[in-house]
C-alpha positions as CSV (number, residue, x, y, z in Angstrom):
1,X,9.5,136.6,63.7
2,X,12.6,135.5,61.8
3,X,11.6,133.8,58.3
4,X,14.4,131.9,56.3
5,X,13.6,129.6,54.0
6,X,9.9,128.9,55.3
7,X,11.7,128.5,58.8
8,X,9.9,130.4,61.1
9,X,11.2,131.7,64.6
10,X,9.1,133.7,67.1
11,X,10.6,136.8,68.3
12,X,8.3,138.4,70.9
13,X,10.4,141.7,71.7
14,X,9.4,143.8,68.8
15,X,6.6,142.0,66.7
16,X,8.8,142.5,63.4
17,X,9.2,139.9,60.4
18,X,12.6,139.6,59.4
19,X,13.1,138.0,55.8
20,X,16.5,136.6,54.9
21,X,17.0,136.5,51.6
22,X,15.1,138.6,48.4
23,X,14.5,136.2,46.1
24,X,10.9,135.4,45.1
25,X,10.2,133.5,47.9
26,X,11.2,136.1,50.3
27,X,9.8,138.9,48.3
28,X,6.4,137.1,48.2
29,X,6.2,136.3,51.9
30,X,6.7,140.2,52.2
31,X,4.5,141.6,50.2
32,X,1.9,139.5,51.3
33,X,2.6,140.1,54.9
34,X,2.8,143.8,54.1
35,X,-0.6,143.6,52.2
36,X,-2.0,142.2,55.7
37,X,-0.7,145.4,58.0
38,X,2.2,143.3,59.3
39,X,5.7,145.1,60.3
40,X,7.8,143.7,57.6
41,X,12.2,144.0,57.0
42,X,13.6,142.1,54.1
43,X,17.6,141.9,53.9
44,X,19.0,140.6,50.7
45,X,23.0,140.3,50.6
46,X,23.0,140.8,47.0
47,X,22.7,144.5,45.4
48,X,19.6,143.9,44.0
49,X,16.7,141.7,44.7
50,X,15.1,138.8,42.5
51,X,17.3,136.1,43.8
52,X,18.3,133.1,40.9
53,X,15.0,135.6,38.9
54,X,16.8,138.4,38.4
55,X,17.4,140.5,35.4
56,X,20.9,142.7,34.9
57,X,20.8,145.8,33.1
58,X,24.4,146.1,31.6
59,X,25.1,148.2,28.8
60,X,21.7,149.5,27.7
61,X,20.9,145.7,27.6
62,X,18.6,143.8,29.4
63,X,20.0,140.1,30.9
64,X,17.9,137.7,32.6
65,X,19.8,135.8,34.9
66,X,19.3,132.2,33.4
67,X,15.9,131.1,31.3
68,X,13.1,132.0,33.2
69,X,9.3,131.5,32.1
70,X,6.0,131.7,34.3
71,X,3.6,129.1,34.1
72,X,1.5,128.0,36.8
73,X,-2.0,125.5,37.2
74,X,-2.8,127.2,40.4
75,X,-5.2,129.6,39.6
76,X,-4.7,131.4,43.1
77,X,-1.1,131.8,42.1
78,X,-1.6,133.1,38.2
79,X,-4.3,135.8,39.7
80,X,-1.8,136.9,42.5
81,X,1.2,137.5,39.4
82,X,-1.1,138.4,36.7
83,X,-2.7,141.3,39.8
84,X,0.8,142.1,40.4
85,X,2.0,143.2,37.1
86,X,-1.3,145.0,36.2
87,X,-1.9,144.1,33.0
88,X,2.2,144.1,31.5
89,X,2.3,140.3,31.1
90,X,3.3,139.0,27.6
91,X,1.8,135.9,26.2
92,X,4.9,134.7,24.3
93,X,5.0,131.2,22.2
94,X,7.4,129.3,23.3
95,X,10.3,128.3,21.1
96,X,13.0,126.1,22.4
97,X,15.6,123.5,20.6
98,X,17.8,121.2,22.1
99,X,21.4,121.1,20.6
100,X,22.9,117.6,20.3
101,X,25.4,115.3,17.8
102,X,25.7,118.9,16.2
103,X,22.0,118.8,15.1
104,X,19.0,121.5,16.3
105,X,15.9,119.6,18.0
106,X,12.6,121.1,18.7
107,X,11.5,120.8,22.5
108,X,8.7,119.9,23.3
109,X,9.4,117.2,20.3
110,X,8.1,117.4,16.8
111,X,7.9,113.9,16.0
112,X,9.7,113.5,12.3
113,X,12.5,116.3,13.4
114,X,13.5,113.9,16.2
115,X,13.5,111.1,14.2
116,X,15.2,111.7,11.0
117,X,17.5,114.2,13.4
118,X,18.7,111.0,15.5
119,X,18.5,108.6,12.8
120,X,16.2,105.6,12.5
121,X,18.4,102.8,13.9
122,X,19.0,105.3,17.5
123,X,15.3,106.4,17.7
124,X,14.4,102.5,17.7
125,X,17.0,101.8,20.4
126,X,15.4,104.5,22.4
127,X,12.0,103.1,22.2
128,X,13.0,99.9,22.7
129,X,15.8,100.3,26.0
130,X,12.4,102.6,27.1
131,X,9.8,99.3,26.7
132,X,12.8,97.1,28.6
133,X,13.2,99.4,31.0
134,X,9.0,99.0,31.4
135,X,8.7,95.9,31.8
136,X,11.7,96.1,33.9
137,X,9.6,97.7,36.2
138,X,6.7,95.2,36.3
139,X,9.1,92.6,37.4
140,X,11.4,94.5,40.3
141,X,10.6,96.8,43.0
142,X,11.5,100.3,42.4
143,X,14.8,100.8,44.0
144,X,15.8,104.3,42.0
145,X,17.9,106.0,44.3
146,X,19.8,108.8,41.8
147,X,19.3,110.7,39.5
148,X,20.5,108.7,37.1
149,X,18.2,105.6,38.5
150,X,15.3,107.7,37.6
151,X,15.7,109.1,34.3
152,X,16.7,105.5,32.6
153,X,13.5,104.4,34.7
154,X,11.6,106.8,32.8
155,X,13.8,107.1,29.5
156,X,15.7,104.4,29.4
157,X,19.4,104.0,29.0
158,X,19.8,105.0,25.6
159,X,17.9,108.6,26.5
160,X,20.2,108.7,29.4
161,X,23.6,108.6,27.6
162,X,22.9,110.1,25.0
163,X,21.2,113.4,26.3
164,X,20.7,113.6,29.7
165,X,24.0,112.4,31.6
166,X,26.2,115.2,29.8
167,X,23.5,117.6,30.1
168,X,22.9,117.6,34.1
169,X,26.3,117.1,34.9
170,X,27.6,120.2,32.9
171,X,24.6,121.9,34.2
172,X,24.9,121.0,38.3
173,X,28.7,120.0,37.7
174,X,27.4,117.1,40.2
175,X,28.0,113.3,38.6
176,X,24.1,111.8,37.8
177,X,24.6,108.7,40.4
178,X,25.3,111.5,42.9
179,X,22.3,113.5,42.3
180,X,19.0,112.4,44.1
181,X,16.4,111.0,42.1
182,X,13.8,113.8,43.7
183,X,15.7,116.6,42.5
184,X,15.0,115.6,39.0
185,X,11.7,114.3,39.2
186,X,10.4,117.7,40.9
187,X,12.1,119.6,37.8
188,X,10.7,117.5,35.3
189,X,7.7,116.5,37.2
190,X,5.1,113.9,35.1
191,X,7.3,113.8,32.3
192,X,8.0,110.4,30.7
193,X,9.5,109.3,26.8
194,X,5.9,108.1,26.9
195,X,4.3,111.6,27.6
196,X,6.8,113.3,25.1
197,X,6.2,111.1,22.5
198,X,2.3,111.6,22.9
199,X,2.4,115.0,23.0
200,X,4.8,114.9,19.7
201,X,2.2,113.2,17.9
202,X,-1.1,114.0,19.5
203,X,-0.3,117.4,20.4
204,X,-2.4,117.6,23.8
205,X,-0.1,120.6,24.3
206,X,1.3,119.2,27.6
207,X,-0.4,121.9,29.5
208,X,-0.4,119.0,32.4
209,X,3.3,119.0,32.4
210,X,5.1,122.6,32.8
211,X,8.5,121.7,31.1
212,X,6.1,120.8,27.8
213,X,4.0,124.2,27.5
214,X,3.9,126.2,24.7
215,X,2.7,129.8,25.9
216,X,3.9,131.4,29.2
217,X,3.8,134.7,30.4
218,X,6.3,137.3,30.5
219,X,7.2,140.2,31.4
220,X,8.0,142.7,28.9
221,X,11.4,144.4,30.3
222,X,12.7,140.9,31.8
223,X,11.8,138.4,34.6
224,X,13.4,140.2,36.9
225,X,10.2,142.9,36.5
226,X,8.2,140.4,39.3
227,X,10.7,141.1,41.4
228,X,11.0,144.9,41.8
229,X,6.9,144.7,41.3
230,X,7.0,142.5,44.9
231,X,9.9,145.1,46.4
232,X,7.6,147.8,45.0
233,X,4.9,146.9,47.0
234,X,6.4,145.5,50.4
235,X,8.3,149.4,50.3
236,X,4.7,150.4,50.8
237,X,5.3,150.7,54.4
238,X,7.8,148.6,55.2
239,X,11.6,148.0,54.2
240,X,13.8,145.9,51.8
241,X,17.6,146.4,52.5
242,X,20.0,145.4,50.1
């Protein structure tokens, strides 16, 4: 069997699982299929495994290879990491700002930061291209096509300008109209101004919404740690080339 991305070819000759690729979805599949008694090789083109979740050791340092954080609601998911790393997990308090106009801003929002940060006269503007934007929507089909489509749907066009556009396109180098609208939705799935601004002032903790938590796990030398944990196991009778 040949397994690439979820893509799964049979291969009858020598009952073997091939893996392309070592990143956490590869490195899963493996070690679960290795945990079942199956004939498992993983090839990874890369050095080292972990994918996009990697962490580089370079001069005595540890790097992760991006901002990585593990949250899950599925409990069968958080047992299968938490059984993994035996016990090294961190639970770390989350502390993220945003940078913008040359100002810091807490994320998830802290209500009177954002304000007085932004100013009175833009934070109304918000709220209000956000209620247009609403009742846009009660009136019109939803045609959102883009990425840009979706995030004035949900933030309105003030949001969009002023954070957002300059934001994803530096990040994906990819203009917002070009970008589809699931892309950003699955990213920043169930998040609205709306939701943000409850969770500023009501403090529900977003634990429904994964890009507003405020405690994940972690593991103590770097994200990457998952990784080699996975490769660890699946080398426990079967292969990982890199």
């Amino acid at each position: 069997i040949l397994l690439n991305a979820g893509d799964i070819l049979s291969n009858q000759v020598n009952n073997e699982i091939l893996i392309l690729g070592g990143g956490l979805t590869g490195l899963s599949a493996g070690y679960v299929l290795t945990k079942a008694g199956l004939n498992v090789k993983v090839f990874e083109s890369d050095a080292t495994v972990g994918g996009l979740s990697k962490t580089i050791l370079k001069g005595g340092f540890r790097f992760d290879l991006g901002g990585h954080r593990f949250f899950t609601q599925n409990e069968k998911i958080n047992k299968f990491v938490i059984d993994l790393m035996n016990g090294e997990l961190l639970s770390v308090n989350r502390t993220s700002k945003i940078f913008m106009q040359n100002k810091f801003f807490d994320y998830p929002l802290k209500p009177f930061n954002a304000m007085f940060g932004l100013g009175v006269a833009t934070t109304l503007k918000i709220v209000t291209d956000y209620g247009a934007e609403k009742i846009k929507r009660f009136t019109k089909e939803d045609d959102d096509i883009s990425l840009e489509d979706w995030v004035i749907s949900n933030f309105g066009r003030t949001m969009f300008n002023l954070y957002f556009k300059e934001y994803s396109e530096k990040v994906w180098g990819v203009e917002c109209n070009k970008i589809s609208k699931e892309w950003v939705a699955q990213r920043i799935k169930g998040l609205s101004l709306w939701v943000a601004i409850k969770n500023a002032f009501f403090k529900f903790s977003g634990q429904k919404v994964g890009t507003l938590v405020d405690k994940f796990l972690y593991p103590p030398m770097g994200i990457g740690q998952i990784s080699d944990k996975l490769k660890e196991g699946i080398e426990k009778g079967n292969s990982v080339f890199t």
